[in-house]
C-alpha positions as CSV (number, residue, x, y, z in Angstrom):
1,X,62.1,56.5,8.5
2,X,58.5,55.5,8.7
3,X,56.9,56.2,11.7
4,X,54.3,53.4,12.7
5,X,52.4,54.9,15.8
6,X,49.9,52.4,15.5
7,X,49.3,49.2,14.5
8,X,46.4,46.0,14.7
9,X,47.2,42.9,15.1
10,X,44.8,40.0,14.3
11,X,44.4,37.5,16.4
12,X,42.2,34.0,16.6
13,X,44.6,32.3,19.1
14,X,46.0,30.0,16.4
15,X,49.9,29.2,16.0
16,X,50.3,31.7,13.0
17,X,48.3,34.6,14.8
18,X,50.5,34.2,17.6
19,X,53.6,35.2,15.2
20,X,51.6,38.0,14.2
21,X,51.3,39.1,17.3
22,X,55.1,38.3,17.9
23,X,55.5,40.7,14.6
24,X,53.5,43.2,16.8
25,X,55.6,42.7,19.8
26,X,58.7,43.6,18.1
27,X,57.5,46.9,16.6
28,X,56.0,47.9,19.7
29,X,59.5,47.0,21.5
30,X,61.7,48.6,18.7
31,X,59.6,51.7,17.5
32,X,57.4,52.0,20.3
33,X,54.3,51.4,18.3
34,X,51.3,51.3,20.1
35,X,49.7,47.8,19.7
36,X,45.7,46.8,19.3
37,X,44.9,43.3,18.7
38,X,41.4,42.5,17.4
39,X,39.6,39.4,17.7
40,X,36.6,38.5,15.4
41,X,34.4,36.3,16.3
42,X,31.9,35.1,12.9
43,X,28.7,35.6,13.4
44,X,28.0,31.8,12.7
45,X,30.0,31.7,16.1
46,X,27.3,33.3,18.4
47,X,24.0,33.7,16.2
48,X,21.8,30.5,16.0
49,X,19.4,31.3,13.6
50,X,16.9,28.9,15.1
51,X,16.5,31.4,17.8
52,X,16.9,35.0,16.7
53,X,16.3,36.5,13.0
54,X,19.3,38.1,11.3
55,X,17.9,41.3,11.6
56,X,17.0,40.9,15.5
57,X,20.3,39.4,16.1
58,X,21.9,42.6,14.5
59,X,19.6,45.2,16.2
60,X,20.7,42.8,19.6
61,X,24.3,43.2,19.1
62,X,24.2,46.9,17.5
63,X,22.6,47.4,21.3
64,X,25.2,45.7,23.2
65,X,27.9,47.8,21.2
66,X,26.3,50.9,21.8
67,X,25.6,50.5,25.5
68,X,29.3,49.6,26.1
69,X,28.7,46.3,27.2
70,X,31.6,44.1,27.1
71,X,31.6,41.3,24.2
72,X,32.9,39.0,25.8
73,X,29.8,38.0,27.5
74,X,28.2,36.5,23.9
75,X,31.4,35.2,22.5
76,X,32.9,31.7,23.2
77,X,34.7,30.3,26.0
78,X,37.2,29.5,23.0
79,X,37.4,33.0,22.1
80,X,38.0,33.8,25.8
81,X,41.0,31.4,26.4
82,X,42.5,32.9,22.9
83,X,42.6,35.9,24.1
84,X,43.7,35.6,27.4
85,X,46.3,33.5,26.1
86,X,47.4,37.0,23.7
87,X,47.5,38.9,27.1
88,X,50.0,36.6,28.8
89,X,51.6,36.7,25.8
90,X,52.0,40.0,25.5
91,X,52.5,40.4,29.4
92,X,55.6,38.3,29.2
93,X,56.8,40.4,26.8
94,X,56.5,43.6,28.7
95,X,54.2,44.8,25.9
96,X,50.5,46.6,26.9
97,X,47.5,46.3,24.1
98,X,44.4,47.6,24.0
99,X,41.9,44.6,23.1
100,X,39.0,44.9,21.0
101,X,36.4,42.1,20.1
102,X,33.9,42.3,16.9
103,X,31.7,40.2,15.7
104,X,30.7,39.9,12.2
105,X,33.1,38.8,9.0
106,X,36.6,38.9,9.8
107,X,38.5,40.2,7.0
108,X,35.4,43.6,7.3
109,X,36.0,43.8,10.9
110,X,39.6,43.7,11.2
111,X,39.9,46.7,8.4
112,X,37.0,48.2,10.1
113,X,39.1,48.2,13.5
114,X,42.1,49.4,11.5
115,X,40.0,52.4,10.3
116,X,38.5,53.0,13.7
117,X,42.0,53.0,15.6
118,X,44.1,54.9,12.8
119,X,46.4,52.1,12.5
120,X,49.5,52.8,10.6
121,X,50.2,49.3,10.0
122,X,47.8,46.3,10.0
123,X,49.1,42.6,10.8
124,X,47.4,39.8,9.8
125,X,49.1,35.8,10.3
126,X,48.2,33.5,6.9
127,X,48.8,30.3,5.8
128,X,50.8,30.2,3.0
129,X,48.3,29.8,0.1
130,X,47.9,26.6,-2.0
131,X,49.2,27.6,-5.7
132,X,46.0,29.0,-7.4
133,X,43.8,28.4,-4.8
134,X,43.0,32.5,-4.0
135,X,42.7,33.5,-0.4
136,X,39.7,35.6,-0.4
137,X,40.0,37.0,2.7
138,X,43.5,38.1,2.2
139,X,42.5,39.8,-0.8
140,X,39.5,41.6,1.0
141,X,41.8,43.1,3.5
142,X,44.4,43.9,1.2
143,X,41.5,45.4,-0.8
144,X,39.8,47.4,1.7
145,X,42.3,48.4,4.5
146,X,42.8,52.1,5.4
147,X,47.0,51.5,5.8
148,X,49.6,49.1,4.8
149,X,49.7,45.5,5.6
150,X,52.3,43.2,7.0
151,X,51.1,39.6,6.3
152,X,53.1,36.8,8.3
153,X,53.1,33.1,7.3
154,X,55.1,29.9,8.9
155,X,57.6,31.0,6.7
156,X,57.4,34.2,5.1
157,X,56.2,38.0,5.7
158,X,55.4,40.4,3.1
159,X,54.4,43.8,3.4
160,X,51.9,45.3,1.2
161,X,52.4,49.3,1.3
162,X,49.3,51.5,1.3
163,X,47.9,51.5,-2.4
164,X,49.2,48.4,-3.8
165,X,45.7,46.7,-2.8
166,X,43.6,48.4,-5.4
167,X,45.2,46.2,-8.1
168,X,44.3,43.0,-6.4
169,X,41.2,41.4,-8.2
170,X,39.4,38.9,-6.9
């Protein structure tokens, strides 16, 4: 049996991240799998270039990060109700998460939070993908994340097992 002690969720408060996190709900119910969900806001969500350089908008949030302050001061009051919506989610569920909030590119920070937590098991919700159209940012985290992935569409799931990424080309 595979043991999956940890595991991150992404979440962005859409309709298929919620059945992520209902993916999330069920190992952590069923294998007692401790949950994390991550949301990512993109940088073009809280930097306006008109005010702050790139690099002194990094250097600014590199700060914040490293003096503990809590993210969700800078990010949006959409990113706010998303994931207050995830903990009463999760709280009528009976399930406890630890929350974490990046900022940056999504598909880096979500593997990045993946890497930093241990996760066993990463879950990310997807559209299904138009027929040739090439979802980049699935491939990046199928690409780049530390475990296996469990990606969950409207209709499907598919789990990619730890190593299958490095034959994905972009």
């Amino acid at each position: 049996m595979v043991l999956m002690k940890k595991a991150v969720v992404a979440f962005d408060g859409s309709a298929i991240s919620f059945k992520a996190l209902s993916m999330g709900v069920k190992l952590s119910k069923n294998l007692g799998t401790q949950l994390y969900v991550v949301y990512v806001a993109h940088i073009s969500d809280v930097f306006n270039p008109n005010l702050l350089g790139e690099a002194q908008f990094r250097e600014t949030l590199e700060s914040i990060k490293e003096k503990g302050e809590d993210l969700r001061e800078i990010i949006g009051e959409s990113a706010r109700k998303a994931l207050e919506d995830a903990h009463e989610y999760l709280k009528t569920h009976g399930v406890r998460a630890e929350e974490l909030i990046r900022i940056g590119e999504p598909a880096l920070e979500i593997v990045d939070a993946a890497r930093e937590v241990g996760a066993d098991i990463l879950i990310v919700g997807v559209e299904a993908p138009e027929p040739g159209s090439g979802d980049g940012f699935v491939k990046a985290v199928l690409r780049e994340s530390p475990c296996s992935v469990l990606l969950v569409a409207p209709g499907w799931a598919t789990l990619y097992p730890r190593g299958t990424r490095e034959g994905m080309k972009e």
